[in-house]
C-alpha positions as CSV (number, residue, x, y, z in Angstrom):
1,X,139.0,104.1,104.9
2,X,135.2,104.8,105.5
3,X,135.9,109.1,105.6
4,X,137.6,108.5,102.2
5,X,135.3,106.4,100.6
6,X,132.4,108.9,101.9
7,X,134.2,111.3,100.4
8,X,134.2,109.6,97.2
9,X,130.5,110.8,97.1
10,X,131.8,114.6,97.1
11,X,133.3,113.7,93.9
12,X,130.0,113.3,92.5
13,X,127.7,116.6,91.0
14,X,126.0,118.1,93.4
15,X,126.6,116.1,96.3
16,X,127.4,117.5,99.6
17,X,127.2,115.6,102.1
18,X,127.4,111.6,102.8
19,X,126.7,110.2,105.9
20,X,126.7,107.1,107.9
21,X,124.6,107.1,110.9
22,X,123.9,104.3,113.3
23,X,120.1,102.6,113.7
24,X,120.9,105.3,117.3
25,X,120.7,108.2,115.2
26,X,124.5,108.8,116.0
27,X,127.0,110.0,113.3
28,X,129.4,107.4,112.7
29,X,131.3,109.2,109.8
30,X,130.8,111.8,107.5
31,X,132.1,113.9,104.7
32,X,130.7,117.2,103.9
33,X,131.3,120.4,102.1
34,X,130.4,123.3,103.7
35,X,128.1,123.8,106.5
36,X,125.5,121.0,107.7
37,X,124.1,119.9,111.2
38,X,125.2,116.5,110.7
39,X,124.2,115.0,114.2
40,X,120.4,116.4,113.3
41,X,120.7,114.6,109.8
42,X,121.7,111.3,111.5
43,X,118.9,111.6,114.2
44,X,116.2,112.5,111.2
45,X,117.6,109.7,108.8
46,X,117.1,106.9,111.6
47,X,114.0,108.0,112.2
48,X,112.8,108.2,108.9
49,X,114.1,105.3,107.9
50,X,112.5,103.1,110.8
51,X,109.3,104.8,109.5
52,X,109.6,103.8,106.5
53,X,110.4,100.3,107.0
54,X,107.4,100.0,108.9
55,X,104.9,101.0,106.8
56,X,107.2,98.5,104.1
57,X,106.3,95.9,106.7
58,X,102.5,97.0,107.1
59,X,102.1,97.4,104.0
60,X,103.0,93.7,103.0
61,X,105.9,95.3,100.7
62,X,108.9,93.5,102.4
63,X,112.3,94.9,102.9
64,X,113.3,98.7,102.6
65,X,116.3,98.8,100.3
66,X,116.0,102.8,99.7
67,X,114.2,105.8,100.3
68,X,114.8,109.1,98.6
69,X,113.2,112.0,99.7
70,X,112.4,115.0,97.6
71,X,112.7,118.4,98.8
72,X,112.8,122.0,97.3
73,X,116.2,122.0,97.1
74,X,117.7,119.0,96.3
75,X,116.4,114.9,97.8
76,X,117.8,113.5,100.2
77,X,118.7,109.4,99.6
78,X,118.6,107.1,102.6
79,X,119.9,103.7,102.4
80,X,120.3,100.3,105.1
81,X,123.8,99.3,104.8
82,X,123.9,96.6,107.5
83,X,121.1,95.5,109.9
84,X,122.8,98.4,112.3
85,X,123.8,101.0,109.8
86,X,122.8,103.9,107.5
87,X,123.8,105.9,105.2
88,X,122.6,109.4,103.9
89,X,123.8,111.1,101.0
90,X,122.2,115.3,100.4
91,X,122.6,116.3,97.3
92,X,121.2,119.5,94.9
93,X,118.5,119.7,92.5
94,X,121.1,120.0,90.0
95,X,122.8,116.4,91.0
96,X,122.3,113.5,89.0
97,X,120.5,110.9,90.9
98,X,120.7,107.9,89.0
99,X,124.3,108.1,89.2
100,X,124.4,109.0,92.5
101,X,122.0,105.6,93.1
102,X,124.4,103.5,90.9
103,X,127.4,104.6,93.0
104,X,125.8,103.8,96.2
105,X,124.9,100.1,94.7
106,X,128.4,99.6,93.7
107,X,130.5,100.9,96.8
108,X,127.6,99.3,99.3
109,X,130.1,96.7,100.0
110,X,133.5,99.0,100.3
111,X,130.9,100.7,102.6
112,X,130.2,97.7,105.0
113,X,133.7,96.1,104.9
114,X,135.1,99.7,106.3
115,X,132.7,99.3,109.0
């Protein structure tokens, strides 16, 4: 259920990869097309993330609920699912990312339950 729901994401414009990762860095699932390192992207998003929710704690800001990352080509959006998960979704400068935001708000909880 989680692969197909991931690959939900796919279904959106320029999306090309979503993946869950583990607060371990460790792929749990993923869908992608075309070529991508995922096991680097899961190691990167944990630690990214954890960075980021530090300086949210130093920082007096509270909780981390997403971080997008802007690149060259395309951003990169990084979201807690569950105190132990993660999910990353890559997507092109072409992609639309308020949908892409609004669909990860709405399917957080298919998300979690397929867990």
């Amino acid at each position: 259920m989680l692969k197909q729901i991931l690959g939900e994401f796919l279904n959106l414009e320029g999306v090309s990869a979503a993946v869950v990762v583990g607060r371990d860095g460790f792929v749990i699932e993923s869908a992608v097309s075309g070529k991508m390192d995922v096991d680097a992207l899961g190691a990167m998003t944990s630690t990214g993330i954890g960075t980021s929710e530090a300086m949210g704690r130093e920082m007096g800001k509270g909780q981390l609920n997403q971080m997008l990352v802007e690149l060259d080509k395309g951003p990169i959006i990084v979201s807690p699912l569950s105190k132990d998960e993660l999910i990353a979704i890559v997507a092109e400068n072409t992609s639309n990312l308020g949908r892409i935001r609004y669909e990860l708000k709405k399917n957080k909880e298919r998300l979690v339950a397929a867990l």
